[in-house]
MISE-443423 format. One record per residue (C-alpha): x, z, y. Coordinates in steps of 0.5 Angstrom, whole numbers, padded with zeros to 4 digits, always signed. Layout:
XZY...
END
This chain:
-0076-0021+0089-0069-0022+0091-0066-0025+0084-0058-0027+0082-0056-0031+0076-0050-0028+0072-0047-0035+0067-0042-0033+0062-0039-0037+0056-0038-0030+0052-0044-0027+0047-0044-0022+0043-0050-0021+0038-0050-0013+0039-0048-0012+0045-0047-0004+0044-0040-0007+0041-0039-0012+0047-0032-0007+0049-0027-0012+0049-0024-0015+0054-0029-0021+0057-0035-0016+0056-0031-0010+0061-0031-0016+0067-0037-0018+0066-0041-0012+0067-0037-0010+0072-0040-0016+0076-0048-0015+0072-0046-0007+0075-0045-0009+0082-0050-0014+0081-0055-0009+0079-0054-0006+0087-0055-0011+0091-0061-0015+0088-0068-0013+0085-0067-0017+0078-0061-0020+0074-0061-0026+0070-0056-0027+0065-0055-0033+0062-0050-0034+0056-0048-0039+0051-0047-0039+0043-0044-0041+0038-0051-0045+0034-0049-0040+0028-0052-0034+0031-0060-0034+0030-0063-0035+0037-0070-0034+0036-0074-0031+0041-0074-0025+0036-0067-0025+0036-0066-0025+0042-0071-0020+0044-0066-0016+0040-0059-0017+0043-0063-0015+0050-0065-0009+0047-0058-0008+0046-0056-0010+0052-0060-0005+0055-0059+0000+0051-0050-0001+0052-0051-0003+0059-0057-0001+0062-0064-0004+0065-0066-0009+0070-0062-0015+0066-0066-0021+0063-0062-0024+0058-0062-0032+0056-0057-0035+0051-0057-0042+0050-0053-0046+0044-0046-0049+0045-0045-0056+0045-0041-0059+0038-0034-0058+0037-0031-0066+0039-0027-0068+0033-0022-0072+0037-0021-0076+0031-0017-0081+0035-0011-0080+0039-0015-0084+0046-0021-0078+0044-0016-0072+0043-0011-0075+0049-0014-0079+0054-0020-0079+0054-0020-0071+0057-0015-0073+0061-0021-0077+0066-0026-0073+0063-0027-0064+0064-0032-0064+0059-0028-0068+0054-0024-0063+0053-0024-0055+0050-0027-0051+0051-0031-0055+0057-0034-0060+0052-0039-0054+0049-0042-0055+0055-0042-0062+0054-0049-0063+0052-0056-0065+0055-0059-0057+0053-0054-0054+0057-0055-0057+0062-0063-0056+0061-0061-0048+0061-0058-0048+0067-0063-0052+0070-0068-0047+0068-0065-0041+0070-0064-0044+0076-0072-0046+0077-0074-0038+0076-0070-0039+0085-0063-0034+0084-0061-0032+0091-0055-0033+0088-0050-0035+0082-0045-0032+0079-0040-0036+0074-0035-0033+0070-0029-0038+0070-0029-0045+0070-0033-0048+0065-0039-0043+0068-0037-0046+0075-0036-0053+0072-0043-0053+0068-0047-0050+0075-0043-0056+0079-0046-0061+0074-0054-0058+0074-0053-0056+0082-0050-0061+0085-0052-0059+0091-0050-0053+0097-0056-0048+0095-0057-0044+0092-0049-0040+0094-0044-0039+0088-0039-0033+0087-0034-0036+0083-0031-0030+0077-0023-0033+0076-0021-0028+0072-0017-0033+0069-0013-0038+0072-0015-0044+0068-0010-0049+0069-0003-0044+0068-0007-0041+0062-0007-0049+0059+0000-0050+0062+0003-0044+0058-0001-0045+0052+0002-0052+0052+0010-0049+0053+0009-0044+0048+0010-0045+0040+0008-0048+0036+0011-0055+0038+0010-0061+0035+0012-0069+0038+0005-0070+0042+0004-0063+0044+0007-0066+0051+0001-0070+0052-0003-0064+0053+0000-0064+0061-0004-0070+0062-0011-0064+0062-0009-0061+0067-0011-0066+0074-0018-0065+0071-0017-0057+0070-0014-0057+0077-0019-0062+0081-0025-0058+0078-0022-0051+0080-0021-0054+0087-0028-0056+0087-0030-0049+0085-0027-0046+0090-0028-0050+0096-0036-0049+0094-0036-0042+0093-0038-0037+0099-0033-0033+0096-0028-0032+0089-0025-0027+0086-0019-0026+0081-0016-0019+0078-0010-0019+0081-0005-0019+0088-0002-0024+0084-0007-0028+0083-0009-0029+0090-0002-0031+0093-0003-0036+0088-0009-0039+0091-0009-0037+0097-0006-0045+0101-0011-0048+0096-0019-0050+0099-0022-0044+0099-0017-0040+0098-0018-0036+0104-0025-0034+0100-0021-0031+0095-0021-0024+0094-0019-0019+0090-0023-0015+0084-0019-0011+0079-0021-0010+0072-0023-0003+0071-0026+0001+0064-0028+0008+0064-0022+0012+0062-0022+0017+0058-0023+0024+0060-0017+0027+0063-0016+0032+0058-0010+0037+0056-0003+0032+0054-0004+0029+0048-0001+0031+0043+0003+0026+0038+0001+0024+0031+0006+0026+0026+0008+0019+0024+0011+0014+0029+0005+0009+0030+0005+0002+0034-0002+0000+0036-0003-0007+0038-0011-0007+0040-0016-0012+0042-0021-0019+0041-0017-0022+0035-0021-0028+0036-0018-0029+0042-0012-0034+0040-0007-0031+0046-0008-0024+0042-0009-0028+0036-0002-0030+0038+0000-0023+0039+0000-0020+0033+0003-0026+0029+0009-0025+0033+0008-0017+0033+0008-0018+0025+0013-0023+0024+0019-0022+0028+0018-0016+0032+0015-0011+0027+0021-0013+0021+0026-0010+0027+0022-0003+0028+0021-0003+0020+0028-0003+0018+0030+0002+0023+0024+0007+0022+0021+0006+0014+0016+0011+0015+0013+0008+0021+0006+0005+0021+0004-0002+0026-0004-0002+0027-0007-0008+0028-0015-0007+0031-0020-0010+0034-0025-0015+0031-0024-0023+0031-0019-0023+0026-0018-0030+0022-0019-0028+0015-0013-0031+0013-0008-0028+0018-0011-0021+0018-0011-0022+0009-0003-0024+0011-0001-0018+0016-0005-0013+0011+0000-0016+0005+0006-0014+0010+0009-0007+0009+0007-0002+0013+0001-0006+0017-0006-0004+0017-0010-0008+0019-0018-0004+0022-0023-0010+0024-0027-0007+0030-0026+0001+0031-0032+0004+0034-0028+0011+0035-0022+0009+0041-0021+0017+0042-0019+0016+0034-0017+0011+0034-0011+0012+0041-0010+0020+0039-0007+0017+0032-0003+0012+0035+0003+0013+0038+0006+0007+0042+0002+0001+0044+0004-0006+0044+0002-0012+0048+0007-0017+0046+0003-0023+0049+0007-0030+0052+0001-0034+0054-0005-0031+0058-0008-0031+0065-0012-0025+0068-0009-0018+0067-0010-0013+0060-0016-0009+0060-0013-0006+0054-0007-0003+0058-0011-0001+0063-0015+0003+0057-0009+0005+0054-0006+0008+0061-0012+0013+0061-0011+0015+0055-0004+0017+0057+0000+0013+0052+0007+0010+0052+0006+0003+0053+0011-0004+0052+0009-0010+0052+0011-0017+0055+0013-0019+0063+0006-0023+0062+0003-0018+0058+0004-0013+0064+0003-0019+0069-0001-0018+0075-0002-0011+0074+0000-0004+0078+0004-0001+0072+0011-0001+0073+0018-0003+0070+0021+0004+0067+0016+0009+0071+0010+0007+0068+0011+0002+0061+0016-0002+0059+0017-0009+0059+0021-0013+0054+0021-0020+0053+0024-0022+0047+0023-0020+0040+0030-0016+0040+0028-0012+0046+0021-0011+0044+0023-0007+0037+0029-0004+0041+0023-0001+0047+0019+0001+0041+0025+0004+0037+0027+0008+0043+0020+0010+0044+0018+0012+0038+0024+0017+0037+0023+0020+0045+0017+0024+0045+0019+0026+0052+0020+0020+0055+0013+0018+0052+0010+0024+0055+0013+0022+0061+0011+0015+0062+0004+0016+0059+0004+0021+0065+0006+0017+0069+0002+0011+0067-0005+0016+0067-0005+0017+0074-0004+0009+0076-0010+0007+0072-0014+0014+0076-0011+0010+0083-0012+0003+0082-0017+0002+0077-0022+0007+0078-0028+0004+0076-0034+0006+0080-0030+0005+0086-0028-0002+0085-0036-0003+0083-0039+0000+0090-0033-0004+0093-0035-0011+0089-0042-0010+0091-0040-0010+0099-0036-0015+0097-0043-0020+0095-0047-0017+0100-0041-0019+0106-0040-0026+0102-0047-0028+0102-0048-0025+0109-0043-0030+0112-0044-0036+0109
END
């Protein structure tokens, strides 16, 4: 029996509401898989919080197939502690020497993940598919050797995520020396590549960037995809002007966000439209910002929202006001297929095919966001329009099953040539 090993950092109890973000790229890839060998496994890492007794994980592969289907076996393994850094060598210069001193690579520091990965691999993958750098870094620790072939998932650029986050407030007098991480993200991303028989990032954008490094001739394009909506009749507006800012709040890029959303960009809107509402949706949320954006008046704040068709059909603008972040938005690509108006920040839209005026609007400051919001909200024909505009990009460059068959060459040729 042909086999692949699929490795991920992300987990979901109940994979029926596995819809953000990482969950979209992940089984894009266990899809394509499923169409190139006759069995799957999929190794995820938890949090040590969540039960993982055979009966319970049982039960989130029932949900697992239940959301995405059969011909997966699932696996999940406990994370590592979280390192302290209880002094200023530990949180600066030892990660500095070591990946796996630092976070998030030091949840997988551990002699038990380690073990989980070298058991999966004892069941003879023919191949291992890691889902960006900690999965890669944590397979070259358990498989130093060339066999069995990796295909490296860099839907994320690892080390600019970490340099934008660092340039991006807060800042505080140490906050500098957090640059001294990146020889070691960079050194294991240049591993990765080199070994992989082929890596796959979501955006032209991405590509050019590390196409001179090693392996970089390897690299190829995989854009994120989600089923979009049934094209349907126009939508219609809702009654009251509605901003929708919607993804994984437990992510701290979109937990970002929507901080900067309620706090400086939302107070602009407000004033010049009082009866507007700011809807902030998705599960993740720390407690206590999402108690501080629901005390801001005019704010709403949902947790997960199961029905999106609801949810988008009351919305009337949608926000994505990100500054740091690598990869593309899969919400965006969402939004376009509902046809809705977009704003969001240069990285926000990054990498991207929607385009400047045609398809969204792209703001950057706090000042200009409100005003694209403003304008927006009050333009029901401009809306309709860029909504238009931006369904029909998404029908062309992000439609899923296409990118799915695509993908699935994409592995055969890979493991074919190398």
């Amino acid at each position: 029996m042909r086999r692949a090993l699929y490795l991920s950092s992300v987990f979901e109890p109940d994979f029926t509401l596995a819809v953000g973000g990482n969950f979209w790229r992940m089984r894009l890839f266990l899809d394509a898989l499923r169409r190139c060998f006759d069995a799957v496994d999929v190794l995820c890492f938890a949090s040590p919080k969540h039960d993982l007794a055979p009966a319970s994980i049982a039960a989130v592969q029932a949900s697992m197939h239940a959301a995405w289907g059969e011909g997966l076996t699932l696996s999940v393994a406990p994370r590592a502690p979280e390192p302290a850094y209880a002094t200023a060598w530990e949180a600066y210069g030892a990660p500095a020497l070591d990946l796996f001193q630092q976070m998030p690579y030091a949840l997988l520091a551990g002699a038990a993940q380690l073990e989980a990965v070298r058991a999966a691999l004892a069941r003879r993958p023919a191949c291992v598919v890691a889902r960006r750098l900690p999965m890669a870094a944590l397979f070259e620790r358990a498989a130093p050797s060339a066999r069995p072939p990796l295909l490296f998932d860099v839907d994320d650029i690892e080390h600019l995520v970490l340099a934008r986050s660092i340039a991006a407030p807060p800042h505080w007098p140490s906050k500098c020396l957090q640059y001294l991480r990146l020889p070691a993200v960079v050194g294991a991303e240049v591993r990765g590549l080199r070994r992989a028989a082929a890596s796959f990032v979501c955006s032209e954008l991405d590509r050019r960037r590390l196409a001179r490094w090693p392996g970089g001739e390897r690299v190829q394009v995989v854009s994120n995809a989600v089923p979009l909506a049934a094209a349907t009749s126009p939508p219609s507006d809702p009654q009251a002007p509605t901003l929708l800012l919607l993804g994984n709040l437990g992510y701290a890029p979109n937990a970002a966000a929507a901080e900067r959303l309620v706090a400086g960009i939302w107070p602009r809107v407000r004033a010049r439209l009082p009866h507007a509402t700011l809807v902030i949706a998705g599960n993740g949320a720390d407690p206590q910002c999402a108690r501080a954006w629901a005390q801001v008046r005019g704010v709403e704040v949902t947790g997960f929202v199961a029905d999106l068709d609801a949810l988008y059909a009351r919305s009337t603008v949608v926000c994505c006001p990100l500054t740091v972040g690598g990869g593309t938005r899969v919400k965006l690509i969402e939004a376009a297929g509902y046809g809705k108006a977009m704003v969001a920040t240069a990285i926000g839209a990054e990498g991207l095919a929607f385009r400047d005026g045609h398809d969204i609007v792209i703001a950057d400051d706090d000042a200009a966001f409100a005003d694209a919001c403003v304008a927006l909200l009050g333009d029901a024909g401009r809306r309709a329009r860029l909504g238009r505009t931006a369904r029909a990009t998404a029908e062309r460059e992000y439609d899923r099953e296409a990118i799915v068959a695509r993908l699935a060459g994409q592995i055969e040729h890979a493991l074919a040539t190398r």
